[in-house]
PAVO-593861 format. One line per 4 residues: number of its first residue (from 1); their letters; for each residue x, y, z of C-alpha. Coordinates in Angstrom, 1 decimal. Layout:
<pts>
NUM) a) X Y Z  ...
</pts>
This chain:
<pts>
1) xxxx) -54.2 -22.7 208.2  -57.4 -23.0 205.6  -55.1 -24.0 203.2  -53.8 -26.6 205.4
5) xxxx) -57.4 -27.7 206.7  -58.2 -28.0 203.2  -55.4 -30.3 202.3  -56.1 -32.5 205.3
9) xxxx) -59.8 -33.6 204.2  -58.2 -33.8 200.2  -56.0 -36.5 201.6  -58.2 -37.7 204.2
13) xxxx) -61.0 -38.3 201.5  -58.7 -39.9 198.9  -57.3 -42.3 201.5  -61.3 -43.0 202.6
17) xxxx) -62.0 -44.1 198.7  -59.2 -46.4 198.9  -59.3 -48.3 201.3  -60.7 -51.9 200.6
21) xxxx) -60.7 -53.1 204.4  -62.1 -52.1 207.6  -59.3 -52.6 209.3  -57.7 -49.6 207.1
25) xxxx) -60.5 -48.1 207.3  -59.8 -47.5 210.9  -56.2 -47.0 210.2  -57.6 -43.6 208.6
29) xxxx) -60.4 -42.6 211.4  -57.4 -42.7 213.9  -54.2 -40.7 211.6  -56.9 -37.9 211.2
33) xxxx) -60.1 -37.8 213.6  -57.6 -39.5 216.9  -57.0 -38.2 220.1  -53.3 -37.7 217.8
37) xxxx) -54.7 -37.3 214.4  -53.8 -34.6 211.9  -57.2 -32.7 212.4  -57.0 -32.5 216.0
41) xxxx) -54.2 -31.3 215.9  -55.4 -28.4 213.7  -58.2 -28.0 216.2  -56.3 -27.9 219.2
45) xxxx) -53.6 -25.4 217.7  -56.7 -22.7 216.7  -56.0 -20.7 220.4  -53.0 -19.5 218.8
49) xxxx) -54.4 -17.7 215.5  -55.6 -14.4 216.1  -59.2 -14.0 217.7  -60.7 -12.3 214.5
53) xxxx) -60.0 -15.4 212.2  -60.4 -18.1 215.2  -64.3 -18.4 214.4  -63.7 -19.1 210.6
57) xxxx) -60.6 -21.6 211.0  -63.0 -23.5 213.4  -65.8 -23.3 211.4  -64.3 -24.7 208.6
61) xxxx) -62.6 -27.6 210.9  -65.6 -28.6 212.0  -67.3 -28.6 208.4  -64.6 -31.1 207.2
65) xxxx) -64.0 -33.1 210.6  -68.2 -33.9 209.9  -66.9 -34.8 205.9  -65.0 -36.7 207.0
69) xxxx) -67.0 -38.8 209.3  -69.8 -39.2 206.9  -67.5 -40.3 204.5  -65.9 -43.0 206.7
73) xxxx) -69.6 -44.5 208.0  -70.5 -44.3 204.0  -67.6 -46.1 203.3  -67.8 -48.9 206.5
77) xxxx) -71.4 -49.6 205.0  -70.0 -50.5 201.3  -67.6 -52.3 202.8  -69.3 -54.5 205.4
81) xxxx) -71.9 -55.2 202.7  -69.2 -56.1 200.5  -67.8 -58.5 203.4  -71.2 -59.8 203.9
85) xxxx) -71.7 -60.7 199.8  -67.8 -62.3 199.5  -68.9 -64.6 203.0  -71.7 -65.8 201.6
89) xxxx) -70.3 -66.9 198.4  -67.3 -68.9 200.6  -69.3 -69.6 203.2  -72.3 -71.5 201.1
93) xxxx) -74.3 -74.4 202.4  -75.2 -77.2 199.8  -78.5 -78.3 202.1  -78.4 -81.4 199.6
97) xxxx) -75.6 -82.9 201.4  -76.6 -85.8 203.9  -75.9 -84.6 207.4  -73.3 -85.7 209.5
101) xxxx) -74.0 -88.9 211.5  -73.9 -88.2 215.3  -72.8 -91.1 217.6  -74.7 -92.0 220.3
105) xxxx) -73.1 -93.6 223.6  -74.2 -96.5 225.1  -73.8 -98.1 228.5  -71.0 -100.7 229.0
109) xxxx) -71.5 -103.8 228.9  -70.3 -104.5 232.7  -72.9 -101.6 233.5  -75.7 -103.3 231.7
113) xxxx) -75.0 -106.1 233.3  -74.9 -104.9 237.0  -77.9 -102.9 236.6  -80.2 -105.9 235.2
117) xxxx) -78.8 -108.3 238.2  -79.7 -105.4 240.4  -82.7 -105.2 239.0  -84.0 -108.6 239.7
121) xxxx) -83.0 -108.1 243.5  -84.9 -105.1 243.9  -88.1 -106.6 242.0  -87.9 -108.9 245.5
125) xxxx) -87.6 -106.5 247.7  -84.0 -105.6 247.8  -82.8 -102.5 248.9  -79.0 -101.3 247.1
129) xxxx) -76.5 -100.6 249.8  -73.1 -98.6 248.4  -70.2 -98.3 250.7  -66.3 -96.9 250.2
133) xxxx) -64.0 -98.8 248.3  -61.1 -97.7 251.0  -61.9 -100.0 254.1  -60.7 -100.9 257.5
137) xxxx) -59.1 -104.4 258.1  -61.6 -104.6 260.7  -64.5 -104.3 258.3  -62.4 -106.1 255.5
141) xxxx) -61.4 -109.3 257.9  -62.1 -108.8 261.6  -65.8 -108.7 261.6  -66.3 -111.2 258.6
145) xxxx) -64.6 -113.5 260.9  -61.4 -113.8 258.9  -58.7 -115.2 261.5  -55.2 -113.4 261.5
149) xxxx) -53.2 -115.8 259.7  -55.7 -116.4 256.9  -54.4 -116.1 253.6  -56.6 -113.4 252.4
153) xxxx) -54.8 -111.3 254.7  -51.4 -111.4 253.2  -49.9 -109.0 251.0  -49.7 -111.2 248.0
157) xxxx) -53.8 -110.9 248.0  -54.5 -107.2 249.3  -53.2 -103.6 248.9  -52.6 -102.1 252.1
161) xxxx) -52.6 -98.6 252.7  -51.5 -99.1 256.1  -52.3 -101.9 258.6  -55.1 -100.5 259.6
165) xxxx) -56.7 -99.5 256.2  -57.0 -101.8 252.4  -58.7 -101.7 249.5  -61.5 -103.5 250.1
169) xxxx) -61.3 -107.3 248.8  -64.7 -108.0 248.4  -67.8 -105.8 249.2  -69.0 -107.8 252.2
173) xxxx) -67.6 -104.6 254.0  -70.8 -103.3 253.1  -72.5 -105.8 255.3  -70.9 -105.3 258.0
177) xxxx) -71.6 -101.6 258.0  -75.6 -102.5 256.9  -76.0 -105.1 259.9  -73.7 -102.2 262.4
181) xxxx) -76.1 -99.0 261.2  -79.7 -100.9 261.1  -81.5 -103.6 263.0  -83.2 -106.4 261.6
185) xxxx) -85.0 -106.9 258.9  -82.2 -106.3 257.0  -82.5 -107.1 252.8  -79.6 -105.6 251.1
189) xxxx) -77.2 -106.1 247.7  -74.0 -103.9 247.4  -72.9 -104.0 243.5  -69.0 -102.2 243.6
193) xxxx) -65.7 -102.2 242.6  -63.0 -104.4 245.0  -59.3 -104.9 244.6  -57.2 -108.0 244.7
197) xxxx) -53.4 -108.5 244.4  -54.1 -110.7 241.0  -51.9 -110.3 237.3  -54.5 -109.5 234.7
201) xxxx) -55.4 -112.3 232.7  -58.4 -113.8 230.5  -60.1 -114.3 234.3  -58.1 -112.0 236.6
205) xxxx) -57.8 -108.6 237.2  -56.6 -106.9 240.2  -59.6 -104.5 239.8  -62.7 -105.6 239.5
209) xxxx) -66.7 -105.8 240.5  -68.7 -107.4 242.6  -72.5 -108.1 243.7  -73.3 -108.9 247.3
213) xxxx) -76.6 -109.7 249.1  -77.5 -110.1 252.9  -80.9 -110.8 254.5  -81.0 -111.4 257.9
217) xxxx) -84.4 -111.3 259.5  -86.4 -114.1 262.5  -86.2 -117.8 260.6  -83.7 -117.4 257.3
221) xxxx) -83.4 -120.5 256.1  -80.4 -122.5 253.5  -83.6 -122.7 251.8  -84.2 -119.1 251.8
225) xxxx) -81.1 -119.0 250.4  -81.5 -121.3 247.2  -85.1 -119.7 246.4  -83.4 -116.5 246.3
229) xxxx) -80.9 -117.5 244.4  -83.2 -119.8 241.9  -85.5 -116.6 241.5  -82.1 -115.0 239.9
233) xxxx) -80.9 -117.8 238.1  -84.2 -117.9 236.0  -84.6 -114.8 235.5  -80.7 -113.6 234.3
237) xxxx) -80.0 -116.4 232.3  -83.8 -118.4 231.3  -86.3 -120.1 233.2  -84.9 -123.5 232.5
241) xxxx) -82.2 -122.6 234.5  -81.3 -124.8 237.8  -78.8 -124.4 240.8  -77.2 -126.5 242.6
245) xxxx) -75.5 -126.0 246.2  -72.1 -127.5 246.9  -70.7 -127.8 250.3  -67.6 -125.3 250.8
249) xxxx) -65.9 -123.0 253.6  -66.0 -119.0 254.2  -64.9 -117.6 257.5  -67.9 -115.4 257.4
253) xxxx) -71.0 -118.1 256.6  -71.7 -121.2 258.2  -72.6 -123.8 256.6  -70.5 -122.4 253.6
257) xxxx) -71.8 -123.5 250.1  -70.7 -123.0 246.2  -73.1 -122.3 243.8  -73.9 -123.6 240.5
261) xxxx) -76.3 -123.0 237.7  -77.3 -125.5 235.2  -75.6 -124.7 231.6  -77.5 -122.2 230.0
265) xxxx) -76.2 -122.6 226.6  -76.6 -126.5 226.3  -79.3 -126.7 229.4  -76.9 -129.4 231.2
269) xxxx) -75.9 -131.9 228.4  -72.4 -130.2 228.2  -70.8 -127.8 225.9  -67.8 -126.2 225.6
273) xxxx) -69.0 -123.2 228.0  -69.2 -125.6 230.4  -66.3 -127.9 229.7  -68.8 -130.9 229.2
277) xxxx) -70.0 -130.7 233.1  -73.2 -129.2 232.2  -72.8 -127.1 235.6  -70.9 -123.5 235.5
281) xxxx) -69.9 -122.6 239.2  -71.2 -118.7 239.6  -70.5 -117.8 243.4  -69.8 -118.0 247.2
285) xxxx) -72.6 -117.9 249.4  -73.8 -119.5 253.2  -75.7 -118.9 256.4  -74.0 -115.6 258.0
289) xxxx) -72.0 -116.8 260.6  -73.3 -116.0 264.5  -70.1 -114.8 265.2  -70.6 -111.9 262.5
293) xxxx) -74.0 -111.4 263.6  -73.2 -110.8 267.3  -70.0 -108.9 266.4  -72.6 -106.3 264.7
297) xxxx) -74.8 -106.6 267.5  -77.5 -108.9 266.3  -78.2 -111.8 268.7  -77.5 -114.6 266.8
301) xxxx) -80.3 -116.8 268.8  -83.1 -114.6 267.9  -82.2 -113.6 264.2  -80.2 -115.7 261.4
305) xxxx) -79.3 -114.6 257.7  -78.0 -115.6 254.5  -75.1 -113.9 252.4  -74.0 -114.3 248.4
309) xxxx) -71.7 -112.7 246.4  -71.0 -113.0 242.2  -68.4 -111.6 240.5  -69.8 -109.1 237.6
313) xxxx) -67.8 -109.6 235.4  -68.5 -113.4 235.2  -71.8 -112.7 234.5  -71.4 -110.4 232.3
317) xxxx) -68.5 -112.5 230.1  -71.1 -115.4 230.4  -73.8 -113.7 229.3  -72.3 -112.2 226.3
321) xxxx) -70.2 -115.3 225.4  -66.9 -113.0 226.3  -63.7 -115.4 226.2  -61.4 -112.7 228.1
325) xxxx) -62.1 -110.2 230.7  -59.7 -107.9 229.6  -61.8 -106.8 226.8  -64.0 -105.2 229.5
329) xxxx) -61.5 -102.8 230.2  -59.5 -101.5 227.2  -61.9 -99.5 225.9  -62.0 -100.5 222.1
333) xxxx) -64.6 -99.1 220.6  -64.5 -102.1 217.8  -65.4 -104.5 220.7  -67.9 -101.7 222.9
337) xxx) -70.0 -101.4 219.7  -71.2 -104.5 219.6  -73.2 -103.8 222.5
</pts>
């Protein structure tokens, strides 16, 4: 058995001085110092020598089990260090080079633009009102006074998720559910998305965003109304800026007006922004109807209100000189940088 002991750590040791990896480096702890290895085995086989030359077999196990081990954690050293000095020749920096450029995001441009128009609503005394995009046709129609054959109504303009329930057209909604939850005073604008039965286009889309605003409170005025909406005007597009109110029909104001601002690229001489009229018509607004107020449980003969709603997105295409609304939505970066 010594002679075989003896031939173990020869082998053991030569194999130890060749190896040039860790990983056979292993490969060699496990065929000899394992739970199977070649020197356990010798180790475990020592109850069957004879009890007088038990002590020296083990002895001298033991003595070359412990060469062996210093040999292998001598040899992992070399070898790691040797790892380390190869990796850090590959693996050098040139702290020269210019660094790599890192790209910042940016908001988009239809978020820039909603959050300055809400802006200049809050700086009067605005509060923002959110609702869900998933509405009731009685929120959508019924209490904005829409009758049931209006044309808003009709498949061709909404997506129905049932006959009860739509993608919201517009987010007047929001009203609705403002005027139903609080009492008066009541000074609100809902910025959202709303969803329309349109083909995309430079001016269309069947998805896309809207600005509303509601005060109702004892003695709102039409006049109200056009300070309100000359306080915006001069402030999102230039204090030469002037509106103009022209008579129109919404099912959920009364009197019902269109609103124009004064050209804000020629300042009213006319241009090609505003096809030589020197006017650009922005949005929809009007007294709230008394029907909607008393449907939401506000006596119309004690409180009136106004109501106004842009589209975002025409703002925002106005504002940056953008000629089709689908660049607001494919997400090229060539265009989105510019901003």
């Amino acid at each position: 058995m010594l002679s075989e002991l003896k031939k173990i750590e020869e082998n053991a040791l030569g194999e130890i001085k060749t190896a040039e990896k860790l990983r056979e480096l292993e490969e060699v702890r496990i065929k000899y110092l394992g739970k199977k290895g070649l020197l356990t085995q010798m180790l475990r086989s020592l109850g069957s020598l004879p009890a007088e030359k038990r002590p020296e077999a083990g002895g001298t196990a033991n003595v070359i089990r412990k060469a062996i081990e210093e040999e292998i954690e001598n040899k992992t050293r070399e070898l790691e260090s040797s790892s380390l000095d190869v990796r850090l020749r590959e693996e050098r920096l040139d702290i020269t080079l210019p660094g790599t450029k890192k790209e910042l995001g940016r908001l988009h441009p239809l978020r820039v633009t909603e959050n300055k128009m809400a802006d200049i609503f809050v700086a009067m005394g605005f509060d923002i009102v959110e609702g869900p995009e998933i509405e009731t046709s009685h929120n959508n129609f019924d209490a904005l006074n829409a009758p049931p054959d209006h044309p808003s109504r009709d498949e061709t303009d909404t997506f129905y998720i049932s006959p009860s329930v739509v993608l919201r057209t517009q987010t007047s909604p929001v009203q609705i559910r403002a005027m139903q939850g609080s009492a008066p005073p009541i000074r609100i604008v809902s910025p959202g998305r709303v969803y329309r039965c349109d083909p995309p286009d430079a001016t269309h889309s069947p998805v896309f965003h809207q600005l509303e605003g509601l005060v109702v409170d004892r003695g709102i005025t039409l006049g109200d109304l056009k300070g309100t909406l000359n306080m915006f005007a001069k402030t999102m597009f230039g204090q030469a800026t002037r509106t103009r109110l022209r008579p129109h029909n919404f099912p959920f104001t009364e009197p019902s007006v269109e609103v124009d601002f004064s050209c804000f690229s020629c300042g009213g001489k006319g241009c090609r922004l505003c096809k030589g009229e020197g006017w650009i018509e922005m949005l929809g607004a009007g007294m709230v109807h008394p029907n909607v107020l008393s449907g939401c449980g506000i006596d119309p003969e004690i409180y009136s209100g106004f109501a106004f709603g842009m589209g975002i997105e025409r703002v925002a295409m106005l504002s940056y000189n953008i000629s089709d609304m689908r660049l607001l939505y494919e997400n090229d970066l060539r265009f989105l940088k510019q901003f």
